[in-house]
C-alpha positions as CSV (number, residue, x, y, z in Angstrom):
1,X,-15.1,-7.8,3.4
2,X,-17.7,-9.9,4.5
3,X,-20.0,-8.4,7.4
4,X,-23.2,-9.3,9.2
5,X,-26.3,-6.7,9.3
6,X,-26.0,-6.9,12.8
7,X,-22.4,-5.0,12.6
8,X,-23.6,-2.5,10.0
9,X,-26.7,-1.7,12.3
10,X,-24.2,-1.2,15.4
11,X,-21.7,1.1,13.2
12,X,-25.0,3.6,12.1
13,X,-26.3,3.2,16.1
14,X,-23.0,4.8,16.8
15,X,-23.1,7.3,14.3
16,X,-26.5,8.7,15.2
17,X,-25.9,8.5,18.9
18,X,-22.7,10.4,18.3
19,X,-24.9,13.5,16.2
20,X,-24.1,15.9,15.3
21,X,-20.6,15.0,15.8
22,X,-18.9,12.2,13.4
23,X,-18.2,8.7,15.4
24,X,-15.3,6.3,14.7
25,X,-14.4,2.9,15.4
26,X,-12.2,0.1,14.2
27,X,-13.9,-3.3,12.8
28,X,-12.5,-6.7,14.1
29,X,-11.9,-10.0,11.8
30,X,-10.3,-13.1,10.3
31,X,-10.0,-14.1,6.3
32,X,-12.2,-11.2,5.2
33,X,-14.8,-11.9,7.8
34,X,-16.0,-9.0,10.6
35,X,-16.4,-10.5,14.0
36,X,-16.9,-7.1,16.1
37,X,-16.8,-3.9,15.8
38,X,-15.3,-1.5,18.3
39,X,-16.5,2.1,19.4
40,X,-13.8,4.7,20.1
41,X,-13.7,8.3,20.9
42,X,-14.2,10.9,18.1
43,X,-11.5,13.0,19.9
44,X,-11.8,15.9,17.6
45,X,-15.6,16.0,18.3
46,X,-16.3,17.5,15.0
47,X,-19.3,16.6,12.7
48,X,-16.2,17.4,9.9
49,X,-13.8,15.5,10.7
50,X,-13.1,12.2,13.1
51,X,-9.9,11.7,15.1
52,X,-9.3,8.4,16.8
53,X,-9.0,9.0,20.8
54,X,-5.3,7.4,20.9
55,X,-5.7,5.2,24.0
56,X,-8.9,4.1,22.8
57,X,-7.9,3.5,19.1
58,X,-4.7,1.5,21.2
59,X,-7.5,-0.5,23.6
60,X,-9.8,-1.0,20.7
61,X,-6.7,-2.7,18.5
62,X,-5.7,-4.5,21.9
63,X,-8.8,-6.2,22.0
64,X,-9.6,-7.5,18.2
65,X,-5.3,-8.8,18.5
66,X,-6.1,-9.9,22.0
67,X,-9.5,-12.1,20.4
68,X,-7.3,-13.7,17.7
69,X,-8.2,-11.5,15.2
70,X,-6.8,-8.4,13.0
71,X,-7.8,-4.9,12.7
72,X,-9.7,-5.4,8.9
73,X,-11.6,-2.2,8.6
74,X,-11.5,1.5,10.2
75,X,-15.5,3.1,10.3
76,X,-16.4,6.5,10.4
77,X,-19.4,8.8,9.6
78,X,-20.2,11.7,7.7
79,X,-23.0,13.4,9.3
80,X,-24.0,15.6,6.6
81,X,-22.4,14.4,3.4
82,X,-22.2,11.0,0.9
83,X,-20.5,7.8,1.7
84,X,-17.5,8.7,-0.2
85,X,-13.7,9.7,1.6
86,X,-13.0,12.9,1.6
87,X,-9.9,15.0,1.1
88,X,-9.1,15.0,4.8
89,X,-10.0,11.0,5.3
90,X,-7.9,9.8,2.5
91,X,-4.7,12.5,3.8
92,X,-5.1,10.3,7.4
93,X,-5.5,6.8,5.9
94,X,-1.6,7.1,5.2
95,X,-1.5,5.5,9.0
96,X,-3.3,2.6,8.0
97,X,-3.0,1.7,4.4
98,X,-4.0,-2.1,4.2
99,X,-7.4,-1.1,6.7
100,X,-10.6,-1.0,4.2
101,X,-12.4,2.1,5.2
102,X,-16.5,2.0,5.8
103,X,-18.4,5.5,5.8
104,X,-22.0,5.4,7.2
105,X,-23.8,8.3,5.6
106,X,-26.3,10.2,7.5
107,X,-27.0,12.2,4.7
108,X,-30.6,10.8,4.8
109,X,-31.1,9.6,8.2
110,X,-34.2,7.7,7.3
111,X,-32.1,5.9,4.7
112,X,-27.8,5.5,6.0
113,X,-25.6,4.9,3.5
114,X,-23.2,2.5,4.4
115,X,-19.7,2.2,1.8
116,X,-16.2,0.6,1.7
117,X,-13.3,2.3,-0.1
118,X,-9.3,1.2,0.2
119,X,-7.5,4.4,0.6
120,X,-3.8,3.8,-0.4
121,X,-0.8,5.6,-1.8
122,X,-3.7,9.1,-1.8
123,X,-6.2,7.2,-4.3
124,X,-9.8,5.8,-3.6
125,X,-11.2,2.6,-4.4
126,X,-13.7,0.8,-4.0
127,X,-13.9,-2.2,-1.5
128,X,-16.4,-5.2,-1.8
129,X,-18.5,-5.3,1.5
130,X,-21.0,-8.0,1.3
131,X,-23.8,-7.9,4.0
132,X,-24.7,-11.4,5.6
């Protein structure tokens, strides 16, 4: 997925306005390319685990379809831990299996770590995300 710095910086704003709870969003696109990125509710407000608010994850998805684009990506954060999926975050990616899943790590908060993994069929791999 190709994305521009500016849509990586707004994914790690949310996640450290959201502290020292996790934040989630859904990424917006065409061909491999992010065009926006879209904040929504951490309804489990848990710095362990996110769970997309369901009419925001719905609005959120409206609005990339709605733009002429397609959901491409899925972001969360982990607030304490490496940019790599976790147990729970690959279980949950059964609901969207062709979404490439970013991480921003606040491991280091002077330094975010900012990943891309494809989570299907319960396996991890890694996902190209090349910064414009």
């Amino acid at each position: 997925m190709r994305i521009a710095r500016g849509l990586i910086d707004e994914m790690v704003a949310h996640a450290r306005e959201d502290l020292p709870n996790e934040c989630c969003g859904m990424v917006g696109g065409s061909e491999g390319k992010a065009t926006s990125v879209i904040r929504v509710e951490n309804s489990a407000a848990s710095p362990l685990r996110f769970e997309m608010d369901p009419q925001g994850q719905y609005d959120a998805l409206k609005a990339i379809e709605d733009g002429g684009a397609e959901l491409l990506a899925i972001y969360h954060s982990h607030t304490k831990s490496a940019a790599y999926p976790s147990q729970t975050d690959v279980n949950q990616a059964v609901n969207w299996p062709d979404a490439i899943y970013v991480i921003v790590s606040l491991e280091d908060q002077d330094s975010p770590d900012v990943k891309a993994y494809w989570l299907k069929d319960l396996k991890i791999a890694d996902a190209e995300l090349l910064v414009e």
